[in-house]
PyMOL Python script that loads the backbone (N, CA, C, O; Angstrom):
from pymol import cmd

cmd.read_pdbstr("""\
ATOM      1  N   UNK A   1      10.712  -5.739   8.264  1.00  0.00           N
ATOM      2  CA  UNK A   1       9.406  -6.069   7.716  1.00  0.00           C
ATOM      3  C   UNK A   1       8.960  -4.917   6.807  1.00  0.00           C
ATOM      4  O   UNK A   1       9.143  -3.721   7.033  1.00  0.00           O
ATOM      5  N   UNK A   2       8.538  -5.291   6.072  1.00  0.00           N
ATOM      6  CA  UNK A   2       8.074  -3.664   4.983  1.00  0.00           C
ATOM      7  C   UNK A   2       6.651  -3.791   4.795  1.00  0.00           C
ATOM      8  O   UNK A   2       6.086  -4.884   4.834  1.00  0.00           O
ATOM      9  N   UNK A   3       6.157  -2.878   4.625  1.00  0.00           N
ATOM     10  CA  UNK A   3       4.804  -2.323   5.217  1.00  0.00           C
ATOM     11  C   UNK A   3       3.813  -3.181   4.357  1.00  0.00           C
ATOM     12  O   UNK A   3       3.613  -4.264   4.907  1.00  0.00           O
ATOM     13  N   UNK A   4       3.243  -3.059   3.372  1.00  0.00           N
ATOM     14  CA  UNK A   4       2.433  -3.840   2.439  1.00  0.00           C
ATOM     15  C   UNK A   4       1.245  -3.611   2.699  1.00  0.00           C
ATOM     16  O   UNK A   4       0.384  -4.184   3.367  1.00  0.00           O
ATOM     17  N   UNK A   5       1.315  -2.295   1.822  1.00  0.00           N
ATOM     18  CA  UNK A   5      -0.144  -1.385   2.229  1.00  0.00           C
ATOM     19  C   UNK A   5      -1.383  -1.931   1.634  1.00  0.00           C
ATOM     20  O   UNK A   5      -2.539  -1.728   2.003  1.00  0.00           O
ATOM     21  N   UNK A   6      -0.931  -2.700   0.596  1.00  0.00           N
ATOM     22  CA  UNK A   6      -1.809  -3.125  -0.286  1.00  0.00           C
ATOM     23  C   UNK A   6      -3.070  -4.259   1.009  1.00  0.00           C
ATOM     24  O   UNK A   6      -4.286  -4.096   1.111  1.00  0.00           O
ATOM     25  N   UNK A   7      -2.366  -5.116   1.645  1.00  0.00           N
ATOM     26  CA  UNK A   7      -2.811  -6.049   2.145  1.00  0.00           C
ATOM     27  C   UNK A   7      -3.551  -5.284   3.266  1.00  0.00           C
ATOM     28  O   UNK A   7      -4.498  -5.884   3.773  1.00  0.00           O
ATOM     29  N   UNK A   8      -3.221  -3.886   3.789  1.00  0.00           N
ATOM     30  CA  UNK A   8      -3.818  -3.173   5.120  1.00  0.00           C
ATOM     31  C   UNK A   8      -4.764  -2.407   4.382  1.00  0.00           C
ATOM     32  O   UNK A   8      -5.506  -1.562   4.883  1.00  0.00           O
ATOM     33  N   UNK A   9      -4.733  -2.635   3.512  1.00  0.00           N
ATOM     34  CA  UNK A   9      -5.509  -0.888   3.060  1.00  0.00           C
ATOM     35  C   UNK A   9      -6.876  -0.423   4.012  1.00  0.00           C
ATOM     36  O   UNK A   9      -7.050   0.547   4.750  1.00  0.00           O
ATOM     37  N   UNK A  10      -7.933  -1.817   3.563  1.00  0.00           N
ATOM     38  CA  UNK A  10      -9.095  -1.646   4.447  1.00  0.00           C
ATOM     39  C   UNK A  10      -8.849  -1.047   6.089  1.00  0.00           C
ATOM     40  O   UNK A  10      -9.805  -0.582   6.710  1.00  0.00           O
ATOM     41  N   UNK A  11      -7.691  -1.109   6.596  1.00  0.00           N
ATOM     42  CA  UNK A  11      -7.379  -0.892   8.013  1.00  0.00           C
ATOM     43  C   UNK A  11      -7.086   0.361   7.887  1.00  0.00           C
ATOM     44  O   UNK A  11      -7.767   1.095   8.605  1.00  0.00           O
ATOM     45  N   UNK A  12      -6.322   0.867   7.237  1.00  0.00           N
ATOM     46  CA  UNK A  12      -6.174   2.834   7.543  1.00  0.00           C
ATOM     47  C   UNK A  12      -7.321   3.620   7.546  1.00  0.00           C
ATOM     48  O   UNK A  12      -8.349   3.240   6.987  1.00  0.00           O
ATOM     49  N   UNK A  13      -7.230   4.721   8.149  1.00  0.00           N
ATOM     50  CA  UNK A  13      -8.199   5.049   7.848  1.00  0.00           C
ATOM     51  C   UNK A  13      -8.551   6.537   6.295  1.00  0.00           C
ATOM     52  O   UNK A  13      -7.790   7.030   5.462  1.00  0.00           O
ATOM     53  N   UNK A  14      -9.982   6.740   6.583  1.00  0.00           N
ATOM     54  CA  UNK A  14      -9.374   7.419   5.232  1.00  0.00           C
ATOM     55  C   UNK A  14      -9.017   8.824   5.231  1.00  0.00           C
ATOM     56  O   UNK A  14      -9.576   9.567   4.424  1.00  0.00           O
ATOM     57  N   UNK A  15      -8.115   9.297   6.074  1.00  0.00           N
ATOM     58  CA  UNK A  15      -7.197  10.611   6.067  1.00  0.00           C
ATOM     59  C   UNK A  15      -5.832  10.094   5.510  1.00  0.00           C
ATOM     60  O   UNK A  15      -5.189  10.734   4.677  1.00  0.00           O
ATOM     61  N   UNK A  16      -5.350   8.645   6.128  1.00  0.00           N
ATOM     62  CA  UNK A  16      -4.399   7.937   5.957  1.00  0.00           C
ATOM     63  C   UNK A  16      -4.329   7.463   4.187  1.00  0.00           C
ATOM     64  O   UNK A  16      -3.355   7.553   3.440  1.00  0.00           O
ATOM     65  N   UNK A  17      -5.495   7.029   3.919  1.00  0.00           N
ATOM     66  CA  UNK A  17      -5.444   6.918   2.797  1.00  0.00           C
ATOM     67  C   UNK A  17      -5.401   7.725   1.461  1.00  0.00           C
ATOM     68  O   UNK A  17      -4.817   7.529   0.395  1.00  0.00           O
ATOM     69  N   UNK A  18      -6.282   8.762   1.939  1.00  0.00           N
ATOM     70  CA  UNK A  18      -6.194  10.186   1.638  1.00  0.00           C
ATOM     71  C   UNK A  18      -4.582  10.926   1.218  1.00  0.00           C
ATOM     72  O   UNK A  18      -4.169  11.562   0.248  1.00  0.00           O
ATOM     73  N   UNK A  19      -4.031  10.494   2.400  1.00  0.00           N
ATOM     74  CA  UNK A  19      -2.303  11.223   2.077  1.00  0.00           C
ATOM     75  C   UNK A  19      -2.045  10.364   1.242  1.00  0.00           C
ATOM     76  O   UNK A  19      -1.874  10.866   0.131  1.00  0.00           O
ATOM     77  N   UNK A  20      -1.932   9.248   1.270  1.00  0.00           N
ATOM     78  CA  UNK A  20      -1.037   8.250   0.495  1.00  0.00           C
ATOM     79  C   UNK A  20      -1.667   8.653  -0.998  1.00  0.00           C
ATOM     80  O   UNK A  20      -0.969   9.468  -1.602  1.00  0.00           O
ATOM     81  N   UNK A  21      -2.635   8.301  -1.551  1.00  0.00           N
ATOM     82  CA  UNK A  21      -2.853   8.741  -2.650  1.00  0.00           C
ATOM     83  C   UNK A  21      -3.096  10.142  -2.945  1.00  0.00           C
ATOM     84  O   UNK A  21      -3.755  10.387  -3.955  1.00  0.00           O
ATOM     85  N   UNK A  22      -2.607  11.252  -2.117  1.00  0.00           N
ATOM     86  CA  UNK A  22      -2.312  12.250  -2.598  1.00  0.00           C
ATOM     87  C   UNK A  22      -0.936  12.757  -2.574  1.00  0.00           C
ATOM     88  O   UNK A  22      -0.573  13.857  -2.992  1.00  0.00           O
ATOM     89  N   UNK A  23      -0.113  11.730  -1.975  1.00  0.00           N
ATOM     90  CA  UNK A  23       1.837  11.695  -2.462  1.00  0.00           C
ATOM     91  C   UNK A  23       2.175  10.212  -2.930  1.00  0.00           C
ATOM     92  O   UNK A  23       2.799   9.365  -2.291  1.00  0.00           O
ATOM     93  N   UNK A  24       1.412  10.063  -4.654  1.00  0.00           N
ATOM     94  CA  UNK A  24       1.570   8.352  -4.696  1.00  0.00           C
ATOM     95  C   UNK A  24       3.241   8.208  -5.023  1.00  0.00           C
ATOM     96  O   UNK A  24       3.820   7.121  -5.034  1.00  0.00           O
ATOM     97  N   UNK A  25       3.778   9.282  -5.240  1.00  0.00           N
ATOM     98  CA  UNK A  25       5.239   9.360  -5.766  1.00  0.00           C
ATOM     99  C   UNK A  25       6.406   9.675  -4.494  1.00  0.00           C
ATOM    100  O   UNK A  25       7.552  10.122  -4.533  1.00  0.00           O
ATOM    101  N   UNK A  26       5.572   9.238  -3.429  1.00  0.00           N
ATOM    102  CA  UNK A  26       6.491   9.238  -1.957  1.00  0.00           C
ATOM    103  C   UNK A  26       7.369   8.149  -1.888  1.00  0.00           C
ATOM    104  O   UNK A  26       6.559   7.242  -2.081  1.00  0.00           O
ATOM    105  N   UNK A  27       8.525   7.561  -1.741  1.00  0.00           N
ATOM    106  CA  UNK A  27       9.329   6.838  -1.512  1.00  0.00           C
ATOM    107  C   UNK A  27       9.216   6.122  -0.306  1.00  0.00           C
ATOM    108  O   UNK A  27       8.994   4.939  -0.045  1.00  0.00           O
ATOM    109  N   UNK A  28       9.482   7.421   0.557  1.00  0.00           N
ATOM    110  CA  UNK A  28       9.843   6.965   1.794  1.00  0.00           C
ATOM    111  C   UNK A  28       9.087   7.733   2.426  1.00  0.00           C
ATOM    112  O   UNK A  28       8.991   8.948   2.251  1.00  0.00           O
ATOM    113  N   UNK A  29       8.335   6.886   3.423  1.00  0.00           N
ATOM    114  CA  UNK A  29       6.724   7.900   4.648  1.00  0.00           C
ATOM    115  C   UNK A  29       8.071   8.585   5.689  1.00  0.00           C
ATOM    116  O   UNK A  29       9.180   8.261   6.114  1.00  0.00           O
ATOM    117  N   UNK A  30       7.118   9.710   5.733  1.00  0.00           N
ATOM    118  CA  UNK A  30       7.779  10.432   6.830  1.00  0.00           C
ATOM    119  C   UNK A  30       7.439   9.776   7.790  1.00  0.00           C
ATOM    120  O   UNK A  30       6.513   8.968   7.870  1.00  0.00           O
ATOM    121  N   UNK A  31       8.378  10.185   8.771  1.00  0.00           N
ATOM    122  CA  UNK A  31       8.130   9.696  10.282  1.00  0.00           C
ATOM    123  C   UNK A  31       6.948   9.059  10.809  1.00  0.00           C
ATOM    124  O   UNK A  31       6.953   7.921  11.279  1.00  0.00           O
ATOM    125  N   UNK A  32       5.598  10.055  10.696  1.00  0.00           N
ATOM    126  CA  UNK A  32       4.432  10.686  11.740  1.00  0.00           C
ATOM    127  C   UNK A  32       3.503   9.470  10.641  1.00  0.00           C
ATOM    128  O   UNK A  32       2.483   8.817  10.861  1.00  0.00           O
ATOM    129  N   UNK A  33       4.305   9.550   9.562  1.00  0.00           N
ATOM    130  CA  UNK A  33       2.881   8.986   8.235  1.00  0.00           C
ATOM    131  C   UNK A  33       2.973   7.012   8.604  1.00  0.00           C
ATOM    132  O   UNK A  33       2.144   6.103   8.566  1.00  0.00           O
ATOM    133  N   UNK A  34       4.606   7.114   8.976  1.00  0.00           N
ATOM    134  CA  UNK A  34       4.872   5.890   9.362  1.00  0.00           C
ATOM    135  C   UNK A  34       4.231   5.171  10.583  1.00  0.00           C
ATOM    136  O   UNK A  34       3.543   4.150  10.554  1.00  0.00           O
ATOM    137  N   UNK A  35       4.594   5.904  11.650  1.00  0.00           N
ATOM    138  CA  UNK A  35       3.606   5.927  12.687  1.00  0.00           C
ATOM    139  C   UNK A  35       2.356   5.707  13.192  1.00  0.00           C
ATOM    140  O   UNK A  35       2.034   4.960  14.115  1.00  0.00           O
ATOM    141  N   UNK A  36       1.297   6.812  12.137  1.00  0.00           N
ATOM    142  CA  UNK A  36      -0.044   6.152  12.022  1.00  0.00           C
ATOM    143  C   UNK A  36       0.060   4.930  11.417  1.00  0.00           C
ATOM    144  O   UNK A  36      -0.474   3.981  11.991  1.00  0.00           O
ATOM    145  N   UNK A  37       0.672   4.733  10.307  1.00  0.00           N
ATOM    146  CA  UNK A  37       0.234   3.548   9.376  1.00  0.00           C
ATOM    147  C   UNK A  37       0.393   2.224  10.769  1.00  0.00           C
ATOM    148  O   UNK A  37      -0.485   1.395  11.012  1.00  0.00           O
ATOM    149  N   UNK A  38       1.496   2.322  11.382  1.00  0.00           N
ATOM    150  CA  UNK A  38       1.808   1.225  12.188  1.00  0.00           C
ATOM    151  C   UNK A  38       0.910   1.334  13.655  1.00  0.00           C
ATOM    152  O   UNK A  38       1.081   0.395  14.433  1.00  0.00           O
ATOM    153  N   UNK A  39       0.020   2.359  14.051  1.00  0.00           N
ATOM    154  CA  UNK A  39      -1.416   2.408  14.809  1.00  0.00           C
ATOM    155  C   UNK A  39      -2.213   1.995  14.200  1.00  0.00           C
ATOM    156  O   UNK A  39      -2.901   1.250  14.898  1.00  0.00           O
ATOM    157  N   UNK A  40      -2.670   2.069  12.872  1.00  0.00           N
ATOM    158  CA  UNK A  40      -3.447   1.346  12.570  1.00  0.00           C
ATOM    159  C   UNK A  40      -3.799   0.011  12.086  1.00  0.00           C
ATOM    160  O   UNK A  40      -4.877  -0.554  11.904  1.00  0.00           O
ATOM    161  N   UNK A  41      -2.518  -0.344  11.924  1.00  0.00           N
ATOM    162  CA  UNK A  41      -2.501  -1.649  11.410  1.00  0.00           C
ATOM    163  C   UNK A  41      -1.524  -2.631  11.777  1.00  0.00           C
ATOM    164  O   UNK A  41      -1.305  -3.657  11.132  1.00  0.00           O
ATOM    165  N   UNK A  42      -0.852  -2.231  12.999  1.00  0.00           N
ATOM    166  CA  UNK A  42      -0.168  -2.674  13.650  1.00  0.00           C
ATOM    167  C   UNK A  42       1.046  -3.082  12.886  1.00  0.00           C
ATOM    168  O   UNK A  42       1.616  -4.097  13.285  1.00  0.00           O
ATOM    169  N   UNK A  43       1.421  -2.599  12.091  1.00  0.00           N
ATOM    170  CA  UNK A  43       2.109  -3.289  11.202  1.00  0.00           C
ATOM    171  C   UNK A  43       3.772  -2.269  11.874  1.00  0.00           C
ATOM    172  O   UNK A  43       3.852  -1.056  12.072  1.00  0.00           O
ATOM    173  N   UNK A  44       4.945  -3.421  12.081  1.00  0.00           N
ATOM    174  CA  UNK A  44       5.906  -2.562  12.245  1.00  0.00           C
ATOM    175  C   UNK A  44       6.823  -2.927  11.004  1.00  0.00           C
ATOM    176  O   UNK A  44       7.009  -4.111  10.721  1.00  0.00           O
ATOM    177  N   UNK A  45       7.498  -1.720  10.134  1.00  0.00           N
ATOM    178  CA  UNK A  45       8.427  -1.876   9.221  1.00  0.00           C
ATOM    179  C   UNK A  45       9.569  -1.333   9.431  1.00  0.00           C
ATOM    180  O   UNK A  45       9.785  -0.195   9.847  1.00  0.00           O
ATOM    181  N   UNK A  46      10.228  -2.048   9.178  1.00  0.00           N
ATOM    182  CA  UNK A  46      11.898  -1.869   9.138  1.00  0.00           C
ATOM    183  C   UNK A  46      12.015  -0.007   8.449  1.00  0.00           C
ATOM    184  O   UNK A  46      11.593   0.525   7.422  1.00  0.00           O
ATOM    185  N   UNK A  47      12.832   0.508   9.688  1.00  0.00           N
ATOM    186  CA  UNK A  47      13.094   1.927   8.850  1.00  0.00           C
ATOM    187  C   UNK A  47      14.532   2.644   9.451  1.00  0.00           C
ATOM    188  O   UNK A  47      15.248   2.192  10.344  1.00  0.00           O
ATOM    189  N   UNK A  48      14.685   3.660   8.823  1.00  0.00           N
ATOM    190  CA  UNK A  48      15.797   4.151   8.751  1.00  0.00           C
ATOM    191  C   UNK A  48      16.192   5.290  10.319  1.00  0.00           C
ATOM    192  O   UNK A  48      15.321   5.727  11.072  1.00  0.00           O
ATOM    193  N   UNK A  49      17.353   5.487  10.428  1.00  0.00           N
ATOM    194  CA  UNK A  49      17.627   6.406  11.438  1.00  0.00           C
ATOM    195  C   UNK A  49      16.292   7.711  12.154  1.00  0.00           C
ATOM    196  O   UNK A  49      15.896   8.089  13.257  1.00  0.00           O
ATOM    197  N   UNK A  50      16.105   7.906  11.141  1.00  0.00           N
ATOM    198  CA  UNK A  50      15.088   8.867  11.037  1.00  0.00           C
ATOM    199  C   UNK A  50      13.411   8.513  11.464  1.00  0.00           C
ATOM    200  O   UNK A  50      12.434   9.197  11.771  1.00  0.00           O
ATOM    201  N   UNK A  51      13.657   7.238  11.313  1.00  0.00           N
ATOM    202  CA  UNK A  51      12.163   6.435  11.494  1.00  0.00           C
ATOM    203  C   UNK A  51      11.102   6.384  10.687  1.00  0.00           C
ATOM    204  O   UNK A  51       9.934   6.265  11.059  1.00  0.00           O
ATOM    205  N   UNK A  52      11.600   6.499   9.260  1.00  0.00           N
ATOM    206  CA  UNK A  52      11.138   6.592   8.143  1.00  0.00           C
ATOM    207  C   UNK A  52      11.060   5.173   7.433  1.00  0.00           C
ATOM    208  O   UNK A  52      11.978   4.362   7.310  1.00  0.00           O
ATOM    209  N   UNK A  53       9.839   5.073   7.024  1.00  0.00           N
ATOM    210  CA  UNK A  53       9.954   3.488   6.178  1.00  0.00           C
ATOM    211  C   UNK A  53       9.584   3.498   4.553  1.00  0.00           C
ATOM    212  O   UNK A  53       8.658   4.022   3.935  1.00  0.00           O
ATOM    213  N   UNK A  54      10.662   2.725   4.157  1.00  0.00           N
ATOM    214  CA  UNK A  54      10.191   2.690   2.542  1.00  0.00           C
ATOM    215  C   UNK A  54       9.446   1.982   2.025  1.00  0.00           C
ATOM    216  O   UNK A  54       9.557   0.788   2.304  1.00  0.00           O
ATOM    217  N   UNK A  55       8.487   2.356   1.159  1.00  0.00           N
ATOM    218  CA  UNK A  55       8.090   1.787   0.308  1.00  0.00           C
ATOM    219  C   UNK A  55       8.162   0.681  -0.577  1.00  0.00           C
ATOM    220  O   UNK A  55       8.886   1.062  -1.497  1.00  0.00           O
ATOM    221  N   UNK A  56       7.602  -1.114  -0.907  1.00  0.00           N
ATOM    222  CA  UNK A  56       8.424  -1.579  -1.955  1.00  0.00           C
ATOM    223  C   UNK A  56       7.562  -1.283  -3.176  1.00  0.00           C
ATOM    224  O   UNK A  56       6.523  -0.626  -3.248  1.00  0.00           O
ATOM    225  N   UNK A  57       8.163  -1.849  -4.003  1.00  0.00           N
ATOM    226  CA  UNK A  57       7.801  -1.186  -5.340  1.00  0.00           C
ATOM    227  C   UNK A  57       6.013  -1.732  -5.807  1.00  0.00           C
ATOM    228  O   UNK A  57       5.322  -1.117  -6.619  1.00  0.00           O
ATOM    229  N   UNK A  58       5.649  -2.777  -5.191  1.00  0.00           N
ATOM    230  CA  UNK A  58       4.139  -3.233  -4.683  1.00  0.00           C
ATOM    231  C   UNK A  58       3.303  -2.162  -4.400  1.00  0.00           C
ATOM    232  O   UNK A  58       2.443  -1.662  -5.125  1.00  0.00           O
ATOM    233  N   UNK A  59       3.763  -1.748  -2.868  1.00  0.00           N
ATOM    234  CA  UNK A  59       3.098  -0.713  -2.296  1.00  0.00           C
ATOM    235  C   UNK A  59       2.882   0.533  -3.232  1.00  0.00           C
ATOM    236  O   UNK A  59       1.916   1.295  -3.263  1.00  0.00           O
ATOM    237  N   UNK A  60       3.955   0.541  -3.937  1.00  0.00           N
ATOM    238  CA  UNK A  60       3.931   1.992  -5.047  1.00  0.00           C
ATOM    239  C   UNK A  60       3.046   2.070  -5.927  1.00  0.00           C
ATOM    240  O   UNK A  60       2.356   3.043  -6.233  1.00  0.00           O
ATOM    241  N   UNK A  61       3.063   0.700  -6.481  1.00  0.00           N
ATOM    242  CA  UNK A  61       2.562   0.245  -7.941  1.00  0.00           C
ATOM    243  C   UNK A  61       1.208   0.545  -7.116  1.00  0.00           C
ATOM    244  O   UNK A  61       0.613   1.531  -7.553  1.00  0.00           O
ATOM    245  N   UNK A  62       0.615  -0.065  -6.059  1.00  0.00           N
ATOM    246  CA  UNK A  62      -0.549   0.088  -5.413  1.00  0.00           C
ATOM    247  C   UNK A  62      -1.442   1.315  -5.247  1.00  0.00           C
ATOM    248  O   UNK A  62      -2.646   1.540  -5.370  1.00  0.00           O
ATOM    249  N   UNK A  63      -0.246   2.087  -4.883  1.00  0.00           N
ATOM    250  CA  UNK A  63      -1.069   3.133  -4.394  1.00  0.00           C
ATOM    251  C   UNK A  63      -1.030   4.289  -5.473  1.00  0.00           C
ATOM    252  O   UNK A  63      -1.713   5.283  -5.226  1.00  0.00           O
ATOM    253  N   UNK A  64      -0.235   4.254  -6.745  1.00  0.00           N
ATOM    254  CA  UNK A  64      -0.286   4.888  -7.781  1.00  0.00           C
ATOM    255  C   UNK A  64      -1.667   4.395  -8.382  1.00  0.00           C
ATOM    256  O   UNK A  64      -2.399   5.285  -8.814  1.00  0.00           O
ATOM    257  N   UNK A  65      -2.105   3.107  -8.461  1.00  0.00           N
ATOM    258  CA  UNK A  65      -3.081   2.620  -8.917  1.00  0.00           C
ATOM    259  C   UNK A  65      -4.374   3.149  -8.260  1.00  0.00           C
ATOM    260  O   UNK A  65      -5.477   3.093  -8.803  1.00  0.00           O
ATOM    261  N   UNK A  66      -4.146   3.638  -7.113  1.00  0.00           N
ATOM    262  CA  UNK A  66      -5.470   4.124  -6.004  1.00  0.00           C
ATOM    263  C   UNK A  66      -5.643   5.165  -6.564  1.00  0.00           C
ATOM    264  O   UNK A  66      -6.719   5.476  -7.074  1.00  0.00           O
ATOM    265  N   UNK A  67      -4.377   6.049  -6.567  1.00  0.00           N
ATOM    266  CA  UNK A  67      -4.748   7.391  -6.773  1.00  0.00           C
ATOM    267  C   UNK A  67      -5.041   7.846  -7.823  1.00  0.00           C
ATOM    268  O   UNK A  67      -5.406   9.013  -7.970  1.00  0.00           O
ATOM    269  N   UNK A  68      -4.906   6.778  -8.988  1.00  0.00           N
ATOM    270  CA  UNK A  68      -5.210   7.502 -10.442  1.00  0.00           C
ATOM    271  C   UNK A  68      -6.739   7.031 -11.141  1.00  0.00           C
ATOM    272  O   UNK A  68      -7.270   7.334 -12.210  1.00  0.00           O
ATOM    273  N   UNK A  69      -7.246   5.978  -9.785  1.00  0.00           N
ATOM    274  CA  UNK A  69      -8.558   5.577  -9.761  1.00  0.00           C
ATOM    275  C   UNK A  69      -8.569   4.206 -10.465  1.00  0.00           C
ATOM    276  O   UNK A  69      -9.731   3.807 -10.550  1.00  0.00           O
ATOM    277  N   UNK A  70      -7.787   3.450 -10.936  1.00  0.00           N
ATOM    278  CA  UNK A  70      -7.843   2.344 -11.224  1.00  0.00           C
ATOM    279  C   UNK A  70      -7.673   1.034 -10.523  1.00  0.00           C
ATOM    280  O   UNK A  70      -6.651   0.826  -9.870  1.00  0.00           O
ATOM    281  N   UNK A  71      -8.617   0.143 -10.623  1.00  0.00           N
ATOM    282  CA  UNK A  71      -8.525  -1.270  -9.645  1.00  0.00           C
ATOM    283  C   UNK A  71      -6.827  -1.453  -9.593  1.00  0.00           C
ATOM    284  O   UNK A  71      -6.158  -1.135 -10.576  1.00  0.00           O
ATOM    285  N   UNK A  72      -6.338  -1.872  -8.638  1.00  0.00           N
ATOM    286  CA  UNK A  72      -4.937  -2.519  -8.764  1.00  0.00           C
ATOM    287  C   UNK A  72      -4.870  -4.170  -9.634  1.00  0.00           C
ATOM    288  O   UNK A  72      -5.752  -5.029  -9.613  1.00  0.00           O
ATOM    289  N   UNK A  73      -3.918  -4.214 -10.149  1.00  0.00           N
ATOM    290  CA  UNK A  73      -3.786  -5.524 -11.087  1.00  0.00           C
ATOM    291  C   UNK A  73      -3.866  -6.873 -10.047  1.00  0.00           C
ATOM    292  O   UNK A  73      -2.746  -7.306 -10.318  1.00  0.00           O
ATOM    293  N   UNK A  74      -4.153  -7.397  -9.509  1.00  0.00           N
ATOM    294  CA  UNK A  74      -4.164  -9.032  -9.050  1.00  0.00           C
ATOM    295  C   UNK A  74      -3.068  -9.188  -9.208  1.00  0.00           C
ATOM    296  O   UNK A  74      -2.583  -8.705 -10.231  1.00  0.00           O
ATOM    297  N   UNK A  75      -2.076 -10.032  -8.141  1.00  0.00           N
ATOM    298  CA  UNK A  75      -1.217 -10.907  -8.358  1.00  0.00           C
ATOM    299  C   UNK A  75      -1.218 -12.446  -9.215  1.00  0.00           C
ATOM    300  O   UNK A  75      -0.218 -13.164  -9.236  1.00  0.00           O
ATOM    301  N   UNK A  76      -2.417 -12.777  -9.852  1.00  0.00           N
ATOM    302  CA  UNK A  76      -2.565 -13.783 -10.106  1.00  0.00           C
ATOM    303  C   UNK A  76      -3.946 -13.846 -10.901  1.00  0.00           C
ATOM    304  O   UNK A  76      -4.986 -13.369 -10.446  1.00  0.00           O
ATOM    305  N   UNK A  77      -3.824 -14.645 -12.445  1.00  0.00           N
ATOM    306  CA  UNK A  77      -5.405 -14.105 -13.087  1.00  0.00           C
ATOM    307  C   UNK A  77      -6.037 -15.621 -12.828  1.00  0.00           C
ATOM    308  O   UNK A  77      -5.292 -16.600 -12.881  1.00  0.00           O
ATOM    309  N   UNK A  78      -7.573 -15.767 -12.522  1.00  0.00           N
ATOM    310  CA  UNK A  78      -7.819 -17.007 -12.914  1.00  0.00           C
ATOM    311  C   UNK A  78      -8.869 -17.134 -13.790  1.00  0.00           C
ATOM    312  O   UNK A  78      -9.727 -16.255 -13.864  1.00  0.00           O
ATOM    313  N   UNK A  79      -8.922 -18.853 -14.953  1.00  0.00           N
ATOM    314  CA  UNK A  79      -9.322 -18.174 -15.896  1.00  0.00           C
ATOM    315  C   UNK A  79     -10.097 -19.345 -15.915  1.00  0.00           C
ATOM    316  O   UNK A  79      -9.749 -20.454 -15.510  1.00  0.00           O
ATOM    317  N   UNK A  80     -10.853 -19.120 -16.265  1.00  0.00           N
ATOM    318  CA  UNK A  80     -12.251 -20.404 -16.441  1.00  0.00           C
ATOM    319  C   UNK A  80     -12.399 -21.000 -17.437  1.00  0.00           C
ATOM    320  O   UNK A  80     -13.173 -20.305 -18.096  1.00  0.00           O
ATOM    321  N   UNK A  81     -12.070 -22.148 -18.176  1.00  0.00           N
ATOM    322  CA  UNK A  81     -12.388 -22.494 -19.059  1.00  0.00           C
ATOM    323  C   UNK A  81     -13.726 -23.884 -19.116  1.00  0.00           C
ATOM    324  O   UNK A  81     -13.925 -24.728 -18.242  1.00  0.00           O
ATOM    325  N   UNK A  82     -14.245 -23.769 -20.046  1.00  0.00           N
ATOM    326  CA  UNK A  82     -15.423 -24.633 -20.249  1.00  0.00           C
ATOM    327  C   UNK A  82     -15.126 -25.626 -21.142  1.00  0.00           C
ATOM    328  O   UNK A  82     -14.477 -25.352 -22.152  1.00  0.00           O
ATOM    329  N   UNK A  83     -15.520 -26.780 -20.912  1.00  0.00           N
ATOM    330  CA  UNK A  83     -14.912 -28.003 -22.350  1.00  0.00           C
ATOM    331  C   UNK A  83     -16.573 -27.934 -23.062  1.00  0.00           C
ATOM    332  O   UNK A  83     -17.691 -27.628 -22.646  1.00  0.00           O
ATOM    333  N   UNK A  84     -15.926 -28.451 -24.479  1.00  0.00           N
ATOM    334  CA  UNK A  84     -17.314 -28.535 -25.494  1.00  0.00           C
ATOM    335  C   UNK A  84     -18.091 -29.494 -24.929  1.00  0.00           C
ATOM    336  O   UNK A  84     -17.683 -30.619 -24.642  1.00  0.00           O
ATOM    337  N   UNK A  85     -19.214 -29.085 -24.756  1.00  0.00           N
ATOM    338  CA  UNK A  85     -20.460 -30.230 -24.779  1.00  0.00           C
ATOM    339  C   UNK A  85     -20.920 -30.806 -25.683  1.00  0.00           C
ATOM    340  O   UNK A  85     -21.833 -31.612 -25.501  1.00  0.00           O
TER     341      UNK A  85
END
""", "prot")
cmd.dss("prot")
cmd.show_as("cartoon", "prot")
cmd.util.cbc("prot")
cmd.orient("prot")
């Protein structure tokens, strides 16, 4: 399962969030970072020997977007159109 921070965000808290957008160029959470994330949000992700979980490129795009202060892009635009009266 891979983490999908985007969808937890509101659930970390903000020390948690705090790290993440202050290593938005982390790959792979250390151990301990993995850990909280999965106390707080119960979320368990698939990880490596080490107990390290990666990142997908979502979560990245996400949290690069947090940390450089910009809204994240929507998966999807919707667009309103009006017919002539």
């Amino acid at each position: 399962m891979e983490m999908n921070i985007r969808d937890h965000w509101d659930n970390l808290s903000p020390g948690t969030r705090q790290w993440l957008t202050e290593n938005p160029g982390c790959v792979v959470l250390p151990r301990t970072v993995t850990e909280i994330v999965h106390q707080e949000t119960g979320i368990t992700a698939d990880s490596d020997q080490h107990d390290q979980a990666s990142l997908s490129r979502e979560d990245l795009d996400f949290i690069r977007a947090r940390a450089e202060g910009t809204p994240a892009q929507p998966d999807h635009r919707i667009f309103d159109a009006k017919q002539p009266g």
